[in-house]
N, C-alpha and C positions, 0 to 999 in steps of 0.2 A: 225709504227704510230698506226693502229690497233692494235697492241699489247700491246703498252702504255693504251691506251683508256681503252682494258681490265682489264687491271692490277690496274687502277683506280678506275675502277666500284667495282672490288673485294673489293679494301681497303675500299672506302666510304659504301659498305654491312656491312663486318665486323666491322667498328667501329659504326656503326648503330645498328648492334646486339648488341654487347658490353652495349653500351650505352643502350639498352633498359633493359638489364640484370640487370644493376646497377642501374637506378633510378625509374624502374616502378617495382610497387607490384608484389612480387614472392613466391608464397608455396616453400620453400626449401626441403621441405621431402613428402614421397608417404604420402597422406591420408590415414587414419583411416574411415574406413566407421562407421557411429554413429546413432542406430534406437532411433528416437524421437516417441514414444509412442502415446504421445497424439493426432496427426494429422499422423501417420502413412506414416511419411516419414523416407530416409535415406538419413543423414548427411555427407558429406565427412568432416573430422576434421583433424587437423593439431596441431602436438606438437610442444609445442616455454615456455622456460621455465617451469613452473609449469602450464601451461595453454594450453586447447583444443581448439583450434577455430573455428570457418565455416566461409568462406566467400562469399557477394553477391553483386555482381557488383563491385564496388571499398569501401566495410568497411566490417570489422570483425568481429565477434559477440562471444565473449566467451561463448563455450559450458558448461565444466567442468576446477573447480580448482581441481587439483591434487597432491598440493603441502599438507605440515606440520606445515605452518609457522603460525604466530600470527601477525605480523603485515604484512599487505597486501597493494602493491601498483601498480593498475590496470595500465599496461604498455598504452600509446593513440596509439601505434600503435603493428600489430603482421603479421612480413611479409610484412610489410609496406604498408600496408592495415590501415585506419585510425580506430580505434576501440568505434562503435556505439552503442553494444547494448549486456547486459547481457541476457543470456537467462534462459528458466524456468529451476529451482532447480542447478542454474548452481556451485551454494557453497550453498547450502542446506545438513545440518546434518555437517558442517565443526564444529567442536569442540572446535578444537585451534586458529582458528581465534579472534586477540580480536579487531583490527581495522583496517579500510580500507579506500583507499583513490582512488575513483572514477575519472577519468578521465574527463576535460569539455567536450570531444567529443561523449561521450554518453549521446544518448538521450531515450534512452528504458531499462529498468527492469522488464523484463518478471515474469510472476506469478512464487513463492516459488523461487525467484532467491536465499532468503539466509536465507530460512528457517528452524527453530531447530538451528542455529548457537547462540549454548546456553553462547556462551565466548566473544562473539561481545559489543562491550562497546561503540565502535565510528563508525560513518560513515558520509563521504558526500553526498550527492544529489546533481548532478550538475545542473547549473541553465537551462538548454537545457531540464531537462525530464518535460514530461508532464504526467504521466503517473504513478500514483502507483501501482500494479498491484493487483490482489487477493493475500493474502497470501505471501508478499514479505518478510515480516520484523517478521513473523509466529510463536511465541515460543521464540525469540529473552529473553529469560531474564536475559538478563542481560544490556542490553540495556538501559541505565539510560537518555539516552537526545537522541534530534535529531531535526534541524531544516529544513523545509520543504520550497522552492524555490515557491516564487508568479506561476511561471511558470504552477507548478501541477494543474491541473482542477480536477482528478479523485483519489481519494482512494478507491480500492478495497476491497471487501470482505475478513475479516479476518487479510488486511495488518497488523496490529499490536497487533496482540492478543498476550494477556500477558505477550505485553513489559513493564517494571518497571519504563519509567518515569514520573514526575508528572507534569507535563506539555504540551501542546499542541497547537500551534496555527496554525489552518488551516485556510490554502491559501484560497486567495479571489474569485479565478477563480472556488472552489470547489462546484457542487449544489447539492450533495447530500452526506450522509453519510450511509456508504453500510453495508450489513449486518455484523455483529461481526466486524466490524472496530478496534475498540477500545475494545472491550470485555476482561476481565480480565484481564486491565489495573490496580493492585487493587493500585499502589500507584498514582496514577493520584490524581490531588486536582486541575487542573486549565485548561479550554478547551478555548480558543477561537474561536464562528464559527461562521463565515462571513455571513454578511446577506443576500449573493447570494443563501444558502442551501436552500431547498424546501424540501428533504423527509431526516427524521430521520428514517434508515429501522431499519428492525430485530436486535434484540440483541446488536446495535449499541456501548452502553455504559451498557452492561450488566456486572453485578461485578464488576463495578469500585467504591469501595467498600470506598475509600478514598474520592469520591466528594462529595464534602458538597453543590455548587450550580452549574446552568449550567442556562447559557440565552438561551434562544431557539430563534431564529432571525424569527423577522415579516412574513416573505416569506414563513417558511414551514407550507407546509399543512397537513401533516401527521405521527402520530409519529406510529412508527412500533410496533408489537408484542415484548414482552420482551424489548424495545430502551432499559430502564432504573433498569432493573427489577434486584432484591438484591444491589444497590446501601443503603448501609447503611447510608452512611451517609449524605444524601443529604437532607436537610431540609425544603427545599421552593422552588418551580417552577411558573416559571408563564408564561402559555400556550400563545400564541401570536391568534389573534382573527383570524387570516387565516387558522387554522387549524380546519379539518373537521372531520378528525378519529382518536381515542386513541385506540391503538391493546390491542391485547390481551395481558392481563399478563405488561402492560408498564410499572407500576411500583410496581408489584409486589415485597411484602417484603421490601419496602423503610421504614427503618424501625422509622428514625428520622424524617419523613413527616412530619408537622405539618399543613402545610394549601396547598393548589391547587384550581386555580381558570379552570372551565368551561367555554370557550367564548360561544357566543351565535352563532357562527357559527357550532358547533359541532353538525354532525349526528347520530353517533356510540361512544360507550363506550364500548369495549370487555370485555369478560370475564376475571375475578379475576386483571383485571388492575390496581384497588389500596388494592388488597386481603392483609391481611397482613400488613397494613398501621397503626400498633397500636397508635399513634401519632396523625392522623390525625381525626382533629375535621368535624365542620360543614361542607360538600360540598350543594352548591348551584346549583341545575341540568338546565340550558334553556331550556326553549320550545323547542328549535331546535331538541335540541336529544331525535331521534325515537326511536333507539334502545340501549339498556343498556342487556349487555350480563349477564348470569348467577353470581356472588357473584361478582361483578365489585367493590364496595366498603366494600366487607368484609361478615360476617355470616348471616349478616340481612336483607341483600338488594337482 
């Protein structure tokens, strides 16, 4: 009878192993140990098609693609690990990539995750990210559209530098537009920005050489060094009265300027900010502003 008893406990172990074999998440191959530079840790990674992974706790995180292909379509799971989150440069400099199709279960794209991916034409953003990160979408030109998920709160620094489309509408949840955001966007002709934004930084809309206008929403209070500056062809702005500093160089070189109103809340005008404005006539200066930087409206000022 003891012997039975045994022989039962063995069977229900085994198909207990078994069973955990088959439906819980498993690395099927030794790790690859993988040094992440930037926070100087070491990655254990795991190969599963054309794709590196790491994983932490129960989700995945693609490290590197290592594949040739051009159309790309990010597996939701690797190892049976649910797949959360691209990580930095993890298809950055990929060539032949021209589309990709993002999985709903990530919810992170790490900075330069697909930077220089000069052949890229389409992508999704699944409605879970919140997050765009510095430099994700970096060089991208070829990149002619792309629509952005209410979800996003944050565009980072650079995410879209001198992608080619001409259009834009950011999300509502977005309050600020980060340095070189948009910068050498030159075919851009149409922004949409949510009147949640409060700071327009540095270089924001530098060289977006295609906008002819741009509404700057009630809420922000400050436009950045360079926001605007070689925008040729943008031809009228009209500052919203919340705003207190125009940086340096903002609209430097706009070259179809013809008119700019001052509110009267404005303290600072930086230097050469409408330098190079041949177009533009009368400005009207408020009392408010103390300081007005060296050639801020051109050779005379």
């Amino acid at each position: 009878m003891a012997r039975k008893r045994e022989l039962l406990i063995l069977v229900i172990i085994a198909v207990g192993l078994v069973a955990a074999f088959i439906f819980l998440p498993h690395n099927p191959k030794t790790p690859t140990v993988y040094y992440e530079p930037d926070d100087g840790r070491f990655v254990p990674t795991f190969p599963k098609d054309d794709f590196d992974y790491s994983t932490t706790g129960w989700s995945a995180t693609i490290v590197r693609y290592t594949g040739l292909g051009s159309d790309i379509v990010i597996p939701d799971k690797l190892g049976g690990y649910p797949v959360t989150a691209i990580d930095k440069a993890a298809f950055a400099n990929c060539h032949t990539i021209t589309n990709v199709v993002i999985p709903e279960s990530v919810t992170s794209i790490a900075s330069g995750a697909f930077q220089n991916c000069t052949s890229l034409t389409s992508i999704n953003i699944p409605e879970n990210v919140t997050v765009i990160d510095n430099n994700v979408f970096y060089g991208c030109t070829s990149l002619a559209s792309i629509t952005l998920p209410n979800t996003v709160t944050i565009i980072g620094n650079a995410a879209f530098y001198k992608c080619p489309f001409t259009e834009i509408t950011i999300p509502s949840g977005v309050t600020a537009i980060e340095k070189f955001a948009f910068c050498g966007c030159a075919a851009l002709t149409s922004v949409v920005i949510p009147n949640g934004i409060t700071k327009i930084d540095n270089s924001a809309f530098q060289d977006c050489t295609a906008l002819t206008s741009i509404n700057i929403p009630k809420n922000v209070t400050s436009i950045g060094d360079w926001a605007f500056a070689n925008c040729t062809a943008l031809d009228g702005v009209v500052i919203p009265v919340g705003v207190t500093s125009i940086g340096k160089y903002a609209f430097f070189a706009c070259s179809s300027l013809t008119s700019i109103n001052i509110p009267d809340n404005v303290v600072s005008v930086g230097e050469y900010a409408f330098f190079d404005c041949e177009l533009l006539g009368r400005v009207d200066i408020p009392d408010s502003v103390t300081d007005i930087g060296d050639f801020a409206f051109g050779d005379e000022y």
